[in-house]
C-alpha positions as CSV (number, residue, x, y, z in Angstrom):
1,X,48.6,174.5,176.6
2,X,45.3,176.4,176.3
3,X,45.6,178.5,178.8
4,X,49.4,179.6,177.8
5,X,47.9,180.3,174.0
6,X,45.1,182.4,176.0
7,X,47.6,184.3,178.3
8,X,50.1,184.6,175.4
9,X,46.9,186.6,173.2
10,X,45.2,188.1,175.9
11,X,46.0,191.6,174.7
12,X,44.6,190.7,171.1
13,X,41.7,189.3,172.8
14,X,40.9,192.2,175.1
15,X,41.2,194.7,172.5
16,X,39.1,192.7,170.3
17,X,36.6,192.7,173.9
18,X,36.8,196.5,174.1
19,X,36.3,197.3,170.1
20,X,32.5,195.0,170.3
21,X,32.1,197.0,174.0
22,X,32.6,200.1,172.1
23,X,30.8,199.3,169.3
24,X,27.9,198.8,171.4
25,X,28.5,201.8,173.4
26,X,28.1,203.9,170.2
27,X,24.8,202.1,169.1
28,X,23.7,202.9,172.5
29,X,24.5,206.5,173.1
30,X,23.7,207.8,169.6
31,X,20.1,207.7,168.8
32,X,20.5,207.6,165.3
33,X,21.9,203.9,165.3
34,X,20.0,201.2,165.6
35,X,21.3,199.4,168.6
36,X,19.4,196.0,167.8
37,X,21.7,195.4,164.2
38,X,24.4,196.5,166.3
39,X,24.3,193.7,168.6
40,X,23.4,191.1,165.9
41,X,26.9,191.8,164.1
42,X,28.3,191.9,167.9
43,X,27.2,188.3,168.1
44,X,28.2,187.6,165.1
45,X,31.5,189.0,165.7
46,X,32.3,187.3,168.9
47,X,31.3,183.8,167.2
48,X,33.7,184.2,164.3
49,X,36.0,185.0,166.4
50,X,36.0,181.9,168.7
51,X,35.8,179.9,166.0
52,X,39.4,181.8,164.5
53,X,40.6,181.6,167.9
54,X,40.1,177.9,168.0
55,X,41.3,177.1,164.4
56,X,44.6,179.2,165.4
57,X,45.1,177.8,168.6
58,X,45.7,174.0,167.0
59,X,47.7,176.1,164.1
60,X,50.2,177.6,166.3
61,X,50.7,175.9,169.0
62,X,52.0,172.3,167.0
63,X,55.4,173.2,167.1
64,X,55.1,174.3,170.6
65,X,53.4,171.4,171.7
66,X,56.2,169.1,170.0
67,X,58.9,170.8,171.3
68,X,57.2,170.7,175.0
69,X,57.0,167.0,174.3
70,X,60.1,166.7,173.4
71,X,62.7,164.2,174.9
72,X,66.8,164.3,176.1
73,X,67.5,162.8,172.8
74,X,68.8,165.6,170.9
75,X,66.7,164.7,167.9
76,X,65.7,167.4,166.2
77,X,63.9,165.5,164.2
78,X,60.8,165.3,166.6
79,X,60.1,168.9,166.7
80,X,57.3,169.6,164.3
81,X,58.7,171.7,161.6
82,X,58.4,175.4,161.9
83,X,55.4,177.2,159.9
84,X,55.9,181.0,161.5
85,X,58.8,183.3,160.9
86,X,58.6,183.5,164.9
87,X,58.9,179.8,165.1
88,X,61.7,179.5,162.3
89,X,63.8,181.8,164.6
90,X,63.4,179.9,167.4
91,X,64.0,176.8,165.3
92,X,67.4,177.8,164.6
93,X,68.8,179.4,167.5
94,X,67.9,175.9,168.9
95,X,69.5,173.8,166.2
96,X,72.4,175.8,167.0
97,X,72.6,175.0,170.6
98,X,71.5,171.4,170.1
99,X,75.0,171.4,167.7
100,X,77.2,173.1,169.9
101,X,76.0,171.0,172.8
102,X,76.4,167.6,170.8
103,X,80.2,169.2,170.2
104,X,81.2,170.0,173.4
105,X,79.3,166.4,174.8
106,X,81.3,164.5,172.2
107,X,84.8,166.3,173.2
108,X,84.3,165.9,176.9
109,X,83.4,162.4,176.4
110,X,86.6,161.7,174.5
111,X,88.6,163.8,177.6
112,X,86.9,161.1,180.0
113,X,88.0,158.2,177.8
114,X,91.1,159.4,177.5
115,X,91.9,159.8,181.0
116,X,90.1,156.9,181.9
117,X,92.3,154.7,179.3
118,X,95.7,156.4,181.5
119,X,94.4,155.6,184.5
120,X,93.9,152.2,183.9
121,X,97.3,152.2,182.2
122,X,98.8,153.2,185.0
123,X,96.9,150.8,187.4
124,X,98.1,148.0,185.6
125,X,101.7,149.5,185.5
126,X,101.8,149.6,189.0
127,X,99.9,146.3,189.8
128,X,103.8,144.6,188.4
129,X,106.0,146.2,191.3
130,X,103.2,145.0,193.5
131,X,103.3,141.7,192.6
132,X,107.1,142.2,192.8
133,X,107.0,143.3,196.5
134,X,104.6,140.9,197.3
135,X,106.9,137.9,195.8
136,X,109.6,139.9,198.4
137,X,107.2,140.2,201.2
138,X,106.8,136.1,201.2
139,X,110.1,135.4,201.5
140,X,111.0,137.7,204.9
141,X,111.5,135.7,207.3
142,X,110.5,138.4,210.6
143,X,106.7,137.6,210.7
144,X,105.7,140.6,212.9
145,X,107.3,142.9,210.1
146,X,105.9,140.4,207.5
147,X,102.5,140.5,208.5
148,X,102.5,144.2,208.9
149,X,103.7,144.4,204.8
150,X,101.0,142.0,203.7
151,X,98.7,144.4,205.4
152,X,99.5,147.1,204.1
153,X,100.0,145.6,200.5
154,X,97.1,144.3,200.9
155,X,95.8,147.6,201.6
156,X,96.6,149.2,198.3
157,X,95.5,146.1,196.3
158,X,92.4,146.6,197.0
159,X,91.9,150.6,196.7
160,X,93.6,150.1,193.2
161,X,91.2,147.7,192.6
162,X,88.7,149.6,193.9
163,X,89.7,152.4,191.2
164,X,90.2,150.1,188.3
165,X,86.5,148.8,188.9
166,X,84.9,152.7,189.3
167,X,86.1,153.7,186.5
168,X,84.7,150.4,184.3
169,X,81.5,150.7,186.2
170,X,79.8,153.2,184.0
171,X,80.9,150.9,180.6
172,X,79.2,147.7,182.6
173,X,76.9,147.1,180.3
174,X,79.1,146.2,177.4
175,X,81.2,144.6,179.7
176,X,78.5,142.0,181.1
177,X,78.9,138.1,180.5
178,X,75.7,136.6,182.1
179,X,76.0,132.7,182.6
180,X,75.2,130.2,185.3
181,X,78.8,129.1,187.0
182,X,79.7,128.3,190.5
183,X,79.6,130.3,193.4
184,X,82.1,128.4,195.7
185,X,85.2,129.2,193.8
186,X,84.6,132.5,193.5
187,X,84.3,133.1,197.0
188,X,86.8,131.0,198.4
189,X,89.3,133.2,195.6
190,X,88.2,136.1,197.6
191,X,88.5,134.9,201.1
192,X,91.9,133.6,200.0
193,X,93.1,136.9,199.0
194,X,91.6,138.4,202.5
195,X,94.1,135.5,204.5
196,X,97.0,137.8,205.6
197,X,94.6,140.1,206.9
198,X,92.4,138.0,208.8
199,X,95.2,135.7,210.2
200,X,95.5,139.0,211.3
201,X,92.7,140.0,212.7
202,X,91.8,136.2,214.4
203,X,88.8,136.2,212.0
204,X,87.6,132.7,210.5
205,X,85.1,131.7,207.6
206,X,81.8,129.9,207.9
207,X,80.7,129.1,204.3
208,X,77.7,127.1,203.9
209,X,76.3,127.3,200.5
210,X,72.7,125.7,199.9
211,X,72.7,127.0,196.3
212,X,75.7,126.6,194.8
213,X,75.2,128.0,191.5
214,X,74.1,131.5,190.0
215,X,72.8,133.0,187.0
216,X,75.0,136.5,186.7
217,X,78.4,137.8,185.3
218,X,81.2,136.0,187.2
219,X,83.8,138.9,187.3
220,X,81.4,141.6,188.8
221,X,79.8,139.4,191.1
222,X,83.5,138.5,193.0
223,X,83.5,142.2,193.1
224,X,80.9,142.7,195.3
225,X,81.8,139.7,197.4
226,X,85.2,141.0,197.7
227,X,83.8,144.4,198.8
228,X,81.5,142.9,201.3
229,X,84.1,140.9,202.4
230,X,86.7,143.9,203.4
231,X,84.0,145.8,204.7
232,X,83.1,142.6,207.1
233,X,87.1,141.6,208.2
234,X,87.3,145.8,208.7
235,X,85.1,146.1,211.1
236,X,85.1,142.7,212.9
237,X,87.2,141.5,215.4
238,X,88.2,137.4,216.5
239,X,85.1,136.2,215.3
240,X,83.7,134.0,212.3
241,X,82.4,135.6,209.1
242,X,78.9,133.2,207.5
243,X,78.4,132.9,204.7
244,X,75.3,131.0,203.1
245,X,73.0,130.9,200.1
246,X,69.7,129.9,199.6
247,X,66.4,129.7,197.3
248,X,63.5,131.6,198.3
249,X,60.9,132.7,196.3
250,X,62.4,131.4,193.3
251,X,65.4,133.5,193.9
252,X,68.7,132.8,195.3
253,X,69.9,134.4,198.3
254,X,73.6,135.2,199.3
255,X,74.4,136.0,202.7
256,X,77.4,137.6,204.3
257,X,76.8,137.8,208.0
258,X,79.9,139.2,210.6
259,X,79.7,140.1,213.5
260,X,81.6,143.5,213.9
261,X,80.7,146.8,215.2
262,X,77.4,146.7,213.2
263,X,75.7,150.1,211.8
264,X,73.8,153.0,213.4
265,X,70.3,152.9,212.6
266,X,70.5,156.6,211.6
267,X,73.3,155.8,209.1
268,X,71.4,152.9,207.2
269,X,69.7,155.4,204.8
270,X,73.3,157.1,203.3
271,X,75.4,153.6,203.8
272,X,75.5,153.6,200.0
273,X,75.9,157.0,199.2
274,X,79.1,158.0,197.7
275,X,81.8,159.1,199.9
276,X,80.0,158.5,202.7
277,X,81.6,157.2,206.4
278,X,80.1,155.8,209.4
279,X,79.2,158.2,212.1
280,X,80.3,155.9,214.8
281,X,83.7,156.0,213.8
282,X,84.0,159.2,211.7
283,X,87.4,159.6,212.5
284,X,88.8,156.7,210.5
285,X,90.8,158.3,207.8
286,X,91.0,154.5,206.2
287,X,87.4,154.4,205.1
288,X,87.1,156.4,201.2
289,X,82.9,155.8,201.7
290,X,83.4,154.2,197.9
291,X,83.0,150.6,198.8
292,X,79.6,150.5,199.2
293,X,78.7,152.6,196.6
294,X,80.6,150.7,194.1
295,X,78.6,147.5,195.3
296,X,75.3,149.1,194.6
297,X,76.4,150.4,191.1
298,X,77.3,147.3,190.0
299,X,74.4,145.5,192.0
300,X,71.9,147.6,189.6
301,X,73.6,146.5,186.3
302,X,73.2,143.0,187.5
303,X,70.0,143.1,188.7
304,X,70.9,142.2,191.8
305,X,69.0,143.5,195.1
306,X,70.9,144.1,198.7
307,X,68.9,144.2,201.5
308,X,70.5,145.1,204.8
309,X,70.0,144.0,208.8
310,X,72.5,145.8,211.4
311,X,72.2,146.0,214.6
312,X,74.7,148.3,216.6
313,X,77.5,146.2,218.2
314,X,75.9,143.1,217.1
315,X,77.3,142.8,213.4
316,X,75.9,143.1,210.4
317,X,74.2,141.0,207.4
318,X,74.1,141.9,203.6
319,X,72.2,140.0,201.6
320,X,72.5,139.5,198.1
321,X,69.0,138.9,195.9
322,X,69.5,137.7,192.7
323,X,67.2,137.7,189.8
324,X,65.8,135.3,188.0
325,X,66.8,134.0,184.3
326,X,63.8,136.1,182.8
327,X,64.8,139.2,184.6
328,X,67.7,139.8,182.4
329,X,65.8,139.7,179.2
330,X,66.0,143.4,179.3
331,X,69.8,143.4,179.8
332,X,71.4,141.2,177.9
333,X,68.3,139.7,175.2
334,X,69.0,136.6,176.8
């Protein structure tokens, strides 16, 4: 801040240079004045002034520095309050734009609600002719055709799902019930909703649960299981999905191991990146790149880490981290 208060007066200060060098010039040129008493109030001069310079610098630069310090609160309130006509101005022109901004932020925020309120209206309208065809779909009797509807059903469950869930995600935090329950049913809900598509597919489940309770919000956490889940039976092929949970380190561990087409090493870094798709297989116009994404929202609000081991052609483990009970202090004042 010094040296912007020193750039911002340099003119003052170099004519107030130039008036003491001419000063002396005089005394020196012109016989008739004594040079020495020239120089003493030349020192003199120069001394006051630094000490003015210094008693002005704290003076006018307190509003600056508040304002410089200032934070994305909006607050007006911690600015220091303006003491120069300069400053006043500058006060107000911001006050005014701090207003309008808090005006347009409020009305945008109630468009977003809004059309986050008729989206989810309409996702729950359509879930009833869903279950309606589903209820149809159970009772055909070709299974070939059958199984082909429950795919595709199936199929649109879970990408209006998907949607219902993104558009809660940034409200999480009012949404969170943290409690210790049991992971078993959770995941066998999820795997049961994935049948029709793995009977499919020829995939089986391996579920081996060494820990079979968590500390974390119930509803979010069959979420991420259920994304992990379609993103294993998608890319896997005849084979068994494992799943199994541990302690270690104090923290339980939830793994979901398939063994599918696995990841390229050079997509790892973007796998949770919105929108993105697998380079591997970039032409699949069924992947939306959301799924992942999603998983690693939500993951953060529940303090929940993922780590990731892939191996191309192989298959692919995620690994779920949870935190432990003093962790979500922060969250939820537990």
């Amino acid at each position: 801040m010094m040296i912007a208060y020193i750039r911002e007066r340099l003119s003052w200060i170099l004519f107030f240079v130039f008036l003491q060098l001419l000063f002396l010039f005089i005394a020196a040129v012109d016989s008739q004045i004594p040079f020495l008493p020239i120089l003493y109030i030349v020192f003199l001069s120069v001394l006051f002034f630094l000490v003015f310079l210094f008693v002005r610098y704290n003076r006018e630069t307190k509003f600056y520095k508040s304002l410089q310090a200032w934070d994305d609160t909006y607050d007006l309130a911690a600015i220091s309050e303006p003491e120069h006509p300069f400053e006043a101005i500058a006060m107000d022109i911001l006050s005014l734009q701090t207003e309008r901004f808090k005006k347009e932020s409020s009305m945008r925020l109630m468009e977003i609600q809004g059309e986050k309120d008729d989206l989810l209206s309409w996702i729950h309208e359509v879930k009833t002719p869903l279950t309606t065809m589903q209820l149809m779909i159970e009772r055909m009797k070709d299974e070939t055709l059958k199984a082909q509807l429950q795919y595709e059903w199936l199929r649109i469950h879970l990408l209006l799902d998907q949607q219902l869930h993104q558009k809660r995600i940034p409200f999480i935090r009012n949404d969170l019930l943290i409690e210790e329950f049991a992971l078993e049913p959770i995941i066998f809900q999820e795997i049961r909703a994935l049948k029709s598509w793995c009977m499919q597919k020829g995939i089986g489940f391996d579920v081996s649960l060494e820990v079979t309770e968590v500390l974390s919000d119930a509803k979010w956490l069959g979420f991420i299981i259920r994304q992990l889940l379609t993103n294993a039976v998608k890319y896997s092929n005849a084979s068994d999905i494992l799943i199994e949970s541990d302690l270690t380190d104090d923290h339980v561990r939830l793994a979901i191991q398939d063994a599918g087409r696995g990841i390229d090493p050079k997509d790892m870094p973007r796998i949770f990146d919105k929108g993105f798709t697998s380079t591997t297989s970039h032409q699949d116009s069924a992947a939306t790149g959301m799924g992942l994404y999603l998983t690693q929202k939500v993951a953060d609000a529940l303090l929940i880490r993922i780590q990731v081991e892939s191996r191309l052609g192989i298959g692919t483990t995620f690994t779920l981290i949870f935190p432990k009970r003093n962790d979500f202090v922060s969250v939820t004042g537990m």
